[in-house]
C-alpha positions as CSV (number, residue, x, y, z in Angstrom):
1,X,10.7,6.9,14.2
2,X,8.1,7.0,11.5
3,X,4.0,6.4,12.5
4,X,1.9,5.3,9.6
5,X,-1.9,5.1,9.6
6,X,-4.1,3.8,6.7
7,X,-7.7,4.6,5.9
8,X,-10.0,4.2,3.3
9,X,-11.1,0.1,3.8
10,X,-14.6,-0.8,3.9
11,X,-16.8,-3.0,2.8
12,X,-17.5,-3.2,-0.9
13,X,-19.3,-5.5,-3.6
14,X,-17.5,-7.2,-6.6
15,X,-16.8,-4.6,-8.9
16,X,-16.4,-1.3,-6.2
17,X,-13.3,0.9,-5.9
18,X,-11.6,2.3,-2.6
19,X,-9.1,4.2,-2.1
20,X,-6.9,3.9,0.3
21,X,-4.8,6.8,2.2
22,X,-1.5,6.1,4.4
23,X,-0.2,9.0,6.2
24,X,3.2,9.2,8.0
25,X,4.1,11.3,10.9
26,X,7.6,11.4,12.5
27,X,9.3,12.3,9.8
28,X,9.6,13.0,6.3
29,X,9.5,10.1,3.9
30,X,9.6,11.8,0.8
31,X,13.8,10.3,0.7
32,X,12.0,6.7,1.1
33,X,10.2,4.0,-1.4
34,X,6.9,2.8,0.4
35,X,4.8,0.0,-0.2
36,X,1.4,-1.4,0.3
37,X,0.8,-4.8,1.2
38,X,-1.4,-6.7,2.3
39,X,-2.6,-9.9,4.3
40,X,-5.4,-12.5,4.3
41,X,-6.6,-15.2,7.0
42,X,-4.5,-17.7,7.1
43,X,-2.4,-16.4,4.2
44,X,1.4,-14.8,4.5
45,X,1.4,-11.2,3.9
46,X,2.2,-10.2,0.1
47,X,3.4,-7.6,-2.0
48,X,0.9,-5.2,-3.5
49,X,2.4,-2.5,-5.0
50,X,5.4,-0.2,-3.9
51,X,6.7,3.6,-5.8
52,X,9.9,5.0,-5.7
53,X,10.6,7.5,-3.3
54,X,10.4,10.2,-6.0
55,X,7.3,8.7,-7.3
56,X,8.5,8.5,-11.0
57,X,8.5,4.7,-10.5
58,X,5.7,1.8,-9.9
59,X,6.2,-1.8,-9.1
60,X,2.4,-3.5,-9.1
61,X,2.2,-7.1,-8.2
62,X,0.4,-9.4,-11.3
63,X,-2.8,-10.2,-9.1
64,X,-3.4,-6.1,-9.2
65,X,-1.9,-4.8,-12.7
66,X,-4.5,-3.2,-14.3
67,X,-6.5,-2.9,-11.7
68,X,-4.6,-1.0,-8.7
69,X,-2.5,2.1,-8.7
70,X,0.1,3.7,-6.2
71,X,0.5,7.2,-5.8
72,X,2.0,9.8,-3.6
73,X,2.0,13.5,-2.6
74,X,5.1,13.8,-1.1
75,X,4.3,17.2,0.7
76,X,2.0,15.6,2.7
77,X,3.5,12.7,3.4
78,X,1.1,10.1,2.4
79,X,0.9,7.1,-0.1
80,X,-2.3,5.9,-1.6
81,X,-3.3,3.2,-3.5
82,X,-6.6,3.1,-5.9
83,X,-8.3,-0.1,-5.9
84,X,-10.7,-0.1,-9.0
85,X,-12.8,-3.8,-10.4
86,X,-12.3,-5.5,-6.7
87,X,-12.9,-8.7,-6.0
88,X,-13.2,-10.9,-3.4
89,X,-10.1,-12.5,-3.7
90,X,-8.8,-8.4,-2.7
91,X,-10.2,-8.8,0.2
92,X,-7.5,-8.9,3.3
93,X,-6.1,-6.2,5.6
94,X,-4.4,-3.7,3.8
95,X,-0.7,-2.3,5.2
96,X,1.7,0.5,4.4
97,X,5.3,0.3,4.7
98,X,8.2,2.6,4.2
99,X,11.8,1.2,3.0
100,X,14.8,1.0,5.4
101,X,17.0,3.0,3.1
102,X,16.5,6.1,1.2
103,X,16.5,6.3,-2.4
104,X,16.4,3.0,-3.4
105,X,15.0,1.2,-6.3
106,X,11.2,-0.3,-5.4
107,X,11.4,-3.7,-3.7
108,X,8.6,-6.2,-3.3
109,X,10.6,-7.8,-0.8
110,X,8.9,-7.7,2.6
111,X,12.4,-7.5,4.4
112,X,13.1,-4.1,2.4
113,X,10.8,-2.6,4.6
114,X,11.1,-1.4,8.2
115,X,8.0,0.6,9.5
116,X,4.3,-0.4,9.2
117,X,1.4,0.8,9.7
118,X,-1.7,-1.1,11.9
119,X,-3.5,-1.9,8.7
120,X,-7.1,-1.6,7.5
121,X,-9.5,-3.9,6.4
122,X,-10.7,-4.2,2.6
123,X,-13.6,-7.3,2.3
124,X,-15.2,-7.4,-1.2
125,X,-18.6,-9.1,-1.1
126,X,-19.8,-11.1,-3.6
């Protein structure tokens, strides 16, 4: 069983960066792709952007290219994603997710993905 817990939301005006930290505990996910997605009021959760479980590959969904960048530090088990020119379309609650399977390619597919964290909330003012 893997536990995930982001940090780093706030509350930010147009323009602001955050950056957000997820941290998993359980076990390693180094073997595993994770993701970061993320969900608005009244909107279905969406993709964000998701790295390989070697890090060496990105997948950033249109809305964030150039803007937002995954990362991860495998040794200490946590994924972050930089969130640079925000705006208030950004703002939703934020989730990390790790990938059922190990070593596989990075999926935007929410099915892809079997453990989530309790989220946390990025609102860009305006």
């Amino acid at each position: 069983q893997v536990q995930l817990v982001e940090s780093g939301g706030g509350l930010v005006q147009v323009g602001a960066s955050l950056r957000l930290s997820c941290s998993a505990s359980g076990r390693t996910v180094s073997n595993y792709g994770m993701g970061w997605f993320r969900q608005a009021p009244g909107k279905e959760r969406e993709f964000v952007a998701g790295i390989s479980w070697s890090g060496s590959s990105t997948l950033i969904a249109d809305s964030a290219k150039g803007r937002f960048t995954i990362s991860r530090d495998n040794d200490k088990n946590t994924v972050y994603l930089q969130t640079d020119s925000l705006k208030p379309e950004d703002t939703a609650v934020y989730y990390c997710a790790v990938d059922k399977k190990p070593y596989r390619i990075v999926s935007s597919t929410t099915s892809t993905y079997a453990y989530w964290g309790q989220g946390t909330q990025v609102t860009v003012s305006s």
